[in-house]
C-alpha positions as CSV (number, residue, x, y, z in Angstrom):
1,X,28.0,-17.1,-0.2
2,X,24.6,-17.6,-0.9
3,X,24.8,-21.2,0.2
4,X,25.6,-19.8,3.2
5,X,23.0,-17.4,3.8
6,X,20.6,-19.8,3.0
7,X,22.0,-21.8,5.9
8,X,21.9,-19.4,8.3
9,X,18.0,-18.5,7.3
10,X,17.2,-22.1,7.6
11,X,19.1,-22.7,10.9
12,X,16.5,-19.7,12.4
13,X,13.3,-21.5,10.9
14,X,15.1,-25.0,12.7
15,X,15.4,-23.5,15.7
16,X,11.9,-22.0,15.6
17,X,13.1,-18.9,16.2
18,X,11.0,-17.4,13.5
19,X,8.0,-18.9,11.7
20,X,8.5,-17.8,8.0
21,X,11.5,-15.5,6.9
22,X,12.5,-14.1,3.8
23,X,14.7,-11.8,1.5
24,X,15.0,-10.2,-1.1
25,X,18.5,-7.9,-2.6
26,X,18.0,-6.2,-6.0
27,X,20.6,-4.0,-7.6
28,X,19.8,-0.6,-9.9
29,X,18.3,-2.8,-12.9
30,X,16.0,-4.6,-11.2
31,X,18.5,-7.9,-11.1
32,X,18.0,-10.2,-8.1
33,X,20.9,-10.7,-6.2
34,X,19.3,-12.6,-3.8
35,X,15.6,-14.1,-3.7
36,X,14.9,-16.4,-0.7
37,X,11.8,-17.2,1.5
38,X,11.8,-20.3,4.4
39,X,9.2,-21.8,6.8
40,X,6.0,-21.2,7.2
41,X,2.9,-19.2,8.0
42,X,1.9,-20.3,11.1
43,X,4.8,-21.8,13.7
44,X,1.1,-23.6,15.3
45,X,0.6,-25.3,12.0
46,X,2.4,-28.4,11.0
47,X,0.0,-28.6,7.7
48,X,0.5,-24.6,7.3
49,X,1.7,-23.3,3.8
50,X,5.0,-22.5,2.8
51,X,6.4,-18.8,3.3
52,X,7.1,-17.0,0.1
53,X,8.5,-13.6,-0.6
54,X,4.8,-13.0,-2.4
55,X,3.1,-14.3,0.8
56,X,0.9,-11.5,2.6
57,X,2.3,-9.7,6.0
58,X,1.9,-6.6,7.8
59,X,4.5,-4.0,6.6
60,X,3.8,-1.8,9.9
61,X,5.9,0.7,9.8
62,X,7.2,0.3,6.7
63,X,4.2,2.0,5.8
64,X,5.9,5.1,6.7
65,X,8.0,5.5,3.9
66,X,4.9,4.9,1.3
67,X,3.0,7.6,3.1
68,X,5.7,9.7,3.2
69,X,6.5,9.5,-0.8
70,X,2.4,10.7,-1.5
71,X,3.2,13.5,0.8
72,X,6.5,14.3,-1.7
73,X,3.8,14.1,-4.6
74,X,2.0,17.0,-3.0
75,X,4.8,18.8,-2.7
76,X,6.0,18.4,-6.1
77,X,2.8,19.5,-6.9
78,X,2.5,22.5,-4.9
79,X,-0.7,21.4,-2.9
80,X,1.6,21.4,0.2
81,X,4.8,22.7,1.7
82,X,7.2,21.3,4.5
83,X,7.0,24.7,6.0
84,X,3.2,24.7,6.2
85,X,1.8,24.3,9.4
86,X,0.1,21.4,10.6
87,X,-2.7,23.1,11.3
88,X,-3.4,24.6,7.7
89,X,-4.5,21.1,6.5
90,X,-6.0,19.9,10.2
91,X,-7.1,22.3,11.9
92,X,-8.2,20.5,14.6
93,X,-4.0,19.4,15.2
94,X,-3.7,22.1,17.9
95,X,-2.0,19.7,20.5
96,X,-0.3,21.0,23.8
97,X,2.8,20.1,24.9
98,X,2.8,18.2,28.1
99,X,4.8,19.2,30.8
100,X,3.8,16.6,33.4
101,X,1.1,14.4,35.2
102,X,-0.8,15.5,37.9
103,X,-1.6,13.3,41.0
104,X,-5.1,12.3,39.0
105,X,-2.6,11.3,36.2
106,X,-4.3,13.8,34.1
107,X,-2.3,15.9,31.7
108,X,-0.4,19.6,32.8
109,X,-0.6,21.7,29.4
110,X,0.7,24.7,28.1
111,X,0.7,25.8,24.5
112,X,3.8,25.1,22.2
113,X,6.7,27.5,22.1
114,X,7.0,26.6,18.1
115,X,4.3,25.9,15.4
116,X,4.3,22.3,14.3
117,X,5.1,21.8,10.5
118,X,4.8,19.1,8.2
119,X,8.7,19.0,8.4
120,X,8.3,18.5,12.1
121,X,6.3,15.3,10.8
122,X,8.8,14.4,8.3
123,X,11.4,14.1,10.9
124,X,9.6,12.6,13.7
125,X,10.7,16.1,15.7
126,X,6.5,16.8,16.1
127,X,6.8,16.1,19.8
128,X,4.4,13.5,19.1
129,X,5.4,10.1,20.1
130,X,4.4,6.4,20.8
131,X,3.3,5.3,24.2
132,X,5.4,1.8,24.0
133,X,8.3,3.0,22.7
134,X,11.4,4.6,24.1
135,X,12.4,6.9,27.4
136,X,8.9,9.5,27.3
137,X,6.9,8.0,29.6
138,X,4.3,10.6,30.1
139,X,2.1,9.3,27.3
140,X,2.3,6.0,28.7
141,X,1.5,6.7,32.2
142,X,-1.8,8.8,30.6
143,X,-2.8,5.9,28.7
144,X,-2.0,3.0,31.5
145,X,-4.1,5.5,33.7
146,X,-7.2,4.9,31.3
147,X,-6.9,1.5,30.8
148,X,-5.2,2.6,26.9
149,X,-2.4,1.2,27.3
150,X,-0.3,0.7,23.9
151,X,-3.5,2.4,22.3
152,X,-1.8,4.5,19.9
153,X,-0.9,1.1,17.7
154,X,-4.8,1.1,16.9
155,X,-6.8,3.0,14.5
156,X,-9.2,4.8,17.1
157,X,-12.2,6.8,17.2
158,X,-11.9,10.7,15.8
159,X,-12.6,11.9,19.2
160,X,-9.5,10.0,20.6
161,X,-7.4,11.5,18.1
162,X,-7.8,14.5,19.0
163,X,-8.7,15.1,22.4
164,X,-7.0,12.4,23.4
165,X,-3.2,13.6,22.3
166,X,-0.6,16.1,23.4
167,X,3.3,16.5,22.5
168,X,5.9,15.3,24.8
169,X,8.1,18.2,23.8
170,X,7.9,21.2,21.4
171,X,8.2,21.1,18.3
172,X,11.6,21.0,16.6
173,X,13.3,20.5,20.4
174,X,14.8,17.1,19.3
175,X,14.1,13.7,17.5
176,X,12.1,11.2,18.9
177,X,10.1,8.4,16.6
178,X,6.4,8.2,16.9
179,X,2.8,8.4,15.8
180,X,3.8,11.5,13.3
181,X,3.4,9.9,10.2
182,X,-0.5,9.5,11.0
183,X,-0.9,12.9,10.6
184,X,0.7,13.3,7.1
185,X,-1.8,10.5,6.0
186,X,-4.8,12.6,7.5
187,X,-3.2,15.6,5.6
188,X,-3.1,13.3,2.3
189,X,-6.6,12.6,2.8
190,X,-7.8,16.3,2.6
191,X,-5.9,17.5,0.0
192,X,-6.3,15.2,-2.3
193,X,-9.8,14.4,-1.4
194,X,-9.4,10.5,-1.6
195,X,-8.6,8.2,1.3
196,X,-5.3,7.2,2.1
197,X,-5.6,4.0,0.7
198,X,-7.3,4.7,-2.9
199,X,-4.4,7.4,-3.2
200,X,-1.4,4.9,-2.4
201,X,-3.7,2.7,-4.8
202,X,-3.4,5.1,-7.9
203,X,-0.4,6.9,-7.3
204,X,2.0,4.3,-5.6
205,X,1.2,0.6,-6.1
206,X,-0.4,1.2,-9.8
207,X,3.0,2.8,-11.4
208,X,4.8,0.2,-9.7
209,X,2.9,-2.9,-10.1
210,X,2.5,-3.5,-6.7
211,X,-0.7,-6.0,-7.3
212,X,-0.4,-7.3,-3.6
213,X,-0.3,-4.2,-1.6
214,X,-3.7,-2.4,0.4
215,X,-5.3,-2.2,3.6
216,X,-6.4,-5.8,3.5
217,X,-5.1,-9.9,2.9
218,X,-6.3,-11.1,0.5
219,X,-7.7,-14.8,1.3
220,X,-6.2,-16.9,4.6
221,X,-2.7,-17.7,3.3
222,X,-0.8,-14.6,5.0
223,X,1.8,-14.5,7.9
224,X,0.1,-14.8,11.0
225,X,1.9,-12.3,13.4
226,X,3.5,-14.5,16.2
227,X,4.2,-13.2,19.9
228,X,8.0,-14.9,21.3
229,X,7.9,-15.4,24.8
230,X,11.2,-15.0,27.1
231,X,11.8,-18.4,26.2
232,X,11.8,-17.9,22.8
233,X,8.4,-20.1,21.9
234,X,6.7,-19.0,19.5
235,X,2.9,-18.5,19.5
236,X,0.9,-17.3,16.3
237,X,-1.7,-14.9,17.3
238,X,-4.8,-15.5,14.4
239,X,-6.7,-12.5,16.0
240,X,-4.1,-9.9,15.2
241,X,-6.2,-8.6,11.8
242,X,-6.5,-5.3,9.6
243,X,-9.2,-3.3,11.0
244,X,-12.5,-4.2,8.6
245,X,-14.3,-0.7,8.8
246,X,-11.7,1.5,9.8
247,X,-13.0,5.2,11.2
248,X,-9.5,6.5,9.0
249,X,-6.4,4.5,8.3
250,X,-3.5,6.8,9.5
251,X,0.0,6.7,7.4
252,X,2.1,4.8,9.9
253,X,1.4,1.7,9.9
254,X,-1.7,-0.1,8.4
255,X,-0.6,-1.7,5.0
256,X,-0.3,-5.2,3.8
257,X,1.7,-5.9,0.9
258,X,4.7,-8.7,0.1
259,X,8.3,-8.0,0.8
260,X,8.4,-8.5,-3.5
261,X,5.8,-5.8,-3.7
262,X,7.4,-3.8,-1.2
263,X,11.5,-4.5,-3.1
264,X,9.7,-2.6,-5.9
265,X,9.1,0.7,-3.8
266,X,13.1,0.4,-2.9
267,X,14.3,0.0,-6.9
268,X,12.2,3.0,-7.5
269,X,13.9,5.0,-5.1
270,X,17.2,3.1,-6.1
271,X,16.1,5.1,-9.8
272,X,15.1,8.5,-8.3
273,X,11.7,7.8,-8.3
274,X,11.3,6.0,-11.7
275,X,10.6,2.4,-11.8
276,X,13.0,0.6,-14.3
277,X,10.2,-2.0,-15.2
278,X,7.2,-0.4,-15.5
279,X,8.9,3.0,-16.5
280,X,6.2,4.5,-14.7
281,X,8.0,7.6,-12.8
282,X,6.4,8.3,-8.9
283,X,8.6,11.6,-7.9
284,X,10.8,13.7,-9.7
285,X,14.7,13.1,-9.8
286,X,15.4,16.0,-7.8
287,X,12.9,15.2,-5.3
288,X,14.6,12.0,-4.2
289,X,17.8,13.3,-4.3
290,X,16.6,16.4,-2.2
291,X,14.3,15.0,-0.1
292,X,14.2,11.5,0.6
293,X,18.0,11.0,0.4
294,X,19.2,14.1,2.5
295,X,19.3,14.8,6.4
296,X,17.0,17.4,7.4
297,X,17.9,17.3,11.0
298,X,19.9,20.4,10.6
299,X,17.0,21.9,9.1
300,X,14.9,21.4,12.1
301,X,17.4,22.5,14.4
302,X,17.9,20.0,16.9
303,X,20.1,17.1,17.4
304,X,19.7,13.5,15.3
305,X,21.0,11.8,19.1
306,X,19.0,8.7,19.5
307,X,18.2,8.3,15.7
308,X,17.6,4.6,15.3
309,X,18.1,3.4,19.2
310,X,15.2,2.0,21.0
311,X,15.2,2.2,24.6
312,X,13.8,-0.3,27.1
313,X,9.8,-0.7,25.7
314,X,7.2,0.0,28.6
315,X,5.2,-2.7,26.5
316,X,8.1,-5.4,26.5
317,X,5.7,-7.6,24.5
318,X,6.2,-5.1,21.4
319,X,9.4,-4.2,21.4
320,X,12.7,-4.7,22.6
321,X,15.7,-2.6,23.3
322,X,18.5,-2.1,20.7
323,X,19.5,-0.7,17.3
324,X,17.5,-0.2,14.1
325,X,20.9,1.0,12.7
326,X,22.7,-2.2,14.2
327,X,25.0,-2.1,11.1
328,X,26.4,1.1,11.6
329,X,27.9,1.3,14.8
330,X,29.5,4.9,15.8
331,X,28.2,5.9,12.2
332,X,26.0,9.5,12.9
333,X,22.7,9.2,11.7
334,X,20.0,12.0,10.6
335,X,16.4,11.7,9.0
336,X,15.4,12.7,5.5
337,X,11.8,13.2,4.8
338,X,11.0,9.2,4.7
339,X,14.3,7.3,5.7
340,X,17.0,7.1,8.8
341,X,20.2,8.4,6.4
342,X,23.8,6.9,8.0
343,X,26.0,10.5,7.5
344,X,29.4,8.5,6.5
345,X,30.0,5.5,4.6
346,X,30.2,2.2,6.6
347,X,33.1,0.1,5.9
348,X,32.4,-2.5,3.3
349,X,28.9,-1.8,3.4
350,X,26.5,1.0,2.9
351,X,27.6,4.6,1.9
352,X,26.7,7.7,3.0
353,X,23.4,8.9,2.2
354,X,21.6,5.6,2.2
355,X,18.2,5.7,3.5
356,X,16.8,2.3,6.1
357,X,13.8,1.2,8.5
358,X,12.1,-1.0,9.3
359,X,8.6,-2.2,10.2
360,X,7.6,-3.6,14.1
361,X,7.0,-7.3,12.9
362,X,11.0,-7.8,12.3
363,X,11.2,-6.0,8.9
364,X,14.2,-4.2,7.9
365,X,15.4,-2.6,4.8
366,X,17.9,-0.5,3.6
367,X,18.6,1.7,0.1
368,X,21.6,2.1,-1.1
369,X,21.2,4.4,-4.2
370,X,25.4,5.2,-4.7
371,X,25.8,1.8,-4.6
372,X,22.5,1.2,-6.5
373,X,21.7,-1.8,-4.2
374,X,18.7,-2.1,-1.5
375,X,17.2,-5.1,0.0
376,X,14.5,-5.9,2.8
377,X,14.0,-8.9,4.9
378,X,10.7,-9.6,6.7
379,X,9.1,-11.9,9.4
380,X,6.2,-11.0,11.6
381,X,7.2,-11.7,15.1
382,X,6.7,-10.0,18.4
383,X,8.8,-7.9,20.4
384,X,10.4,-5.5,17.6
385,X,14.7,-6.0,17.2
386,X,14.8,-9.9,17.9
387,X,18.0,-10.4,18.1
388,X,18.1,-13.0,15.6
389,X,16.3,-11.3,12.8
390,X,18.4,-8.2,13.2
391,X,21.5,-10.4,12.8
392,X,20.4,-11.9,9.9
393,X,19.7,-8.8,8.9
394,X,23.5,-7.5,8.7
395,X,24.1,-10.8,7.3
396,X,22.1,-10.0,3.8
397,X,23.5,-6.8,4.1
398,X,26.6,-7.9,3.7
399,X,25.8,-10.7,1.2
400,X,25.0,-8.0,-1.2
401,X,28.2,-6.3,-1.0
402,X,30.5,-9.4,-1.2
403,X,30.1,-9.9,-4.8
């Protein structure tokens, strides 16, 4: 079987259809069931360096899940509640709901009909929401007007984030993924009175030996992120960087790491919250059972329709349409406080309550903890849900429940 993976990950780096590609499967112990990288860092490169599963790469999104864990830690601790409102911890997060453009293509408000919480956040039901991704196209027309286009992928000036933002809907009316785990980074930030990324530092990557993880590569030999044109070349863009004086990192997407580093995050979880390595515990038992394994979507109030579908982009260079959950067709889905949970077992594979993302570059990962098996595989190619990767994808997830 594994010959065969490794076939099919090679025949994607042959047909330069990725640059480098890797995997990683562990089980409950910490055993590697799988432990593959292929290609190379730069697709432009015939002298580049080999891909490896310790190689830097933007995580993206898969930043979400980290940020979302410290925000756990605050709650465990009582410095925070789900129910608080947003604006307890920022004031300044009184964002209107926008009903519609006027013919200057400037914003119609009116307040919100519901206070936005830090479950709102949680569950991407904030009404806040990307301006590249998905049917709302209000924020995109806004930005387009002002020459922002796809702005909201940046870390931007304080003014622009916040007087340069409004909600799509009101809070709690329904699901729809966007820019709301920013705002539980900001909230980290002041109450725990360290940036974002000195807090993940101490209370995330230390506990799990995650040496390889921050806001920065270290040194040149990371994946470059590569755009695929409708041909399918690829082109590796070197000026895609981290940000070297941010104003504030936000929590959705600005980490570097390894997909190693990042398999250690997923065998923590995979342990409720207690790394079988280092034995270093980051959340309680309880709290991963209750929290980062359960659907909240009935908590909210709304509906989990759309969970995990991507309509057509309105940046097609970012993103494609499709499935995060392409493994779990006619499966209902819901949202925990970190994780996309499938609400039934799907055949052969995952069971009910798993937890899976993924991260814009073409990472995806899922956690299994009833089965006690997760796994993550990771390029960095442009637009989001290539078809290939996302194949492969179900391909290592069903590698790991062959055996």
């Amino acid at each position: 079987m594994a010959t065969q993976l490794n076939s099919s990950f090679e025949g994607l780096v042959k047909a330069k259809s990725v640059p480098g590609i890797g995997a990683v499967i562990l089980d409950k112990s910490g055993k590697r069931l799988y432990d593959s990288s292929f290609g190379t860092i730069n697709a432009n490169d015939e002298n580049a360096k080999p891909f490896t599963n310790d190689t830097h790469l933007f995580l993206w999104s898969c930043t979400k899940l980290i940020t979302s864990l410290c925000t756990l830690q605050l709650v465990e601790q009582g410095k925070v509640s789900l129910s608080d409102p947003v604006t307890k911890h920022l004031p300044k997060d009184n964002f209107q709901v926008c009903e519609r453009l006027d013919e200057n293509s400037k914003p119609v408000l009116r307040n919100p009909k519901t206070e936005m919480t830090l479950l709102h956040l949680m569950t991407h039901t904030s009404g806040l929401t990307y301006d590249f991704f998905g049917s709302d196209t209000l924020l995109y027309d806004y930005r387009a007007a002002k020459g922002q286009a796809g702005a909201s992928l940046l870390t931007l000036s304080e003014e622009w984030q916040y007087n340069d933002a409004f909600l799509a809907f009101d809070p709690g009316a329904r699901h729809h993924y966007g820019a709301n785990i920013d705002r539980l980074g900001f909230i980290i930030e002041e109450v725990s009175g360290m940036r974002l990324e000195e807090y993940m530092a101490k209370h995330i990557f230390e506990p799990l030996g995650m040496k390889n993880s921050g806001p920065q590569f270290k040194g040149e030999d990371w994946l470059r992120v590569h755009m695929k044109d409708m041909e399918g070349k690829l082109t590796a863009v070197e000026a895609v960087q981290p940000p070297k004086a941010p104003w504030r990192f936000g929590g959705g997407h600005f980490l570097v790491s390894t997909l190693n580093d990042y398999s250690q995050v997923l065998l923590a979880l995979l342990n409720g919250g207690k790394h079988p390595g280092t034995g270093e515990r980051i959340l309680k038992d309880e709290t991963v059972r209750d929290y980062v394994f359960k659907d909240f979507i009935p908590e909210v109030g709304c509906t989990g329709e759309g969970i995990g579908v991507c309509g057509q982009s309105l940046l097609p260079g970012l993103s494609n349409a499709g499935d995060v959950g392409a493994a779990l067709p006619g499966v209902p889905r819901g949202w925990s406080c970190g994780l996309m949970i499938n609400k039934e077992d799907v055949p052969g594979l995952r069971k009910e309550g798993s937890g899976a993302w993924a991260g814009l570059g073409n990472l995806y990962y899922w956690i299994d903890a009833k089965s006690g098996v997760a796994g993550i595989i990771g390029s960095e190619i442009l637009p989001f849900l290539d078809p290939d990767v996302v194949g492969l994808f179900t391909e290592v997830e069903k590698f790991a429940y062959a055996g």
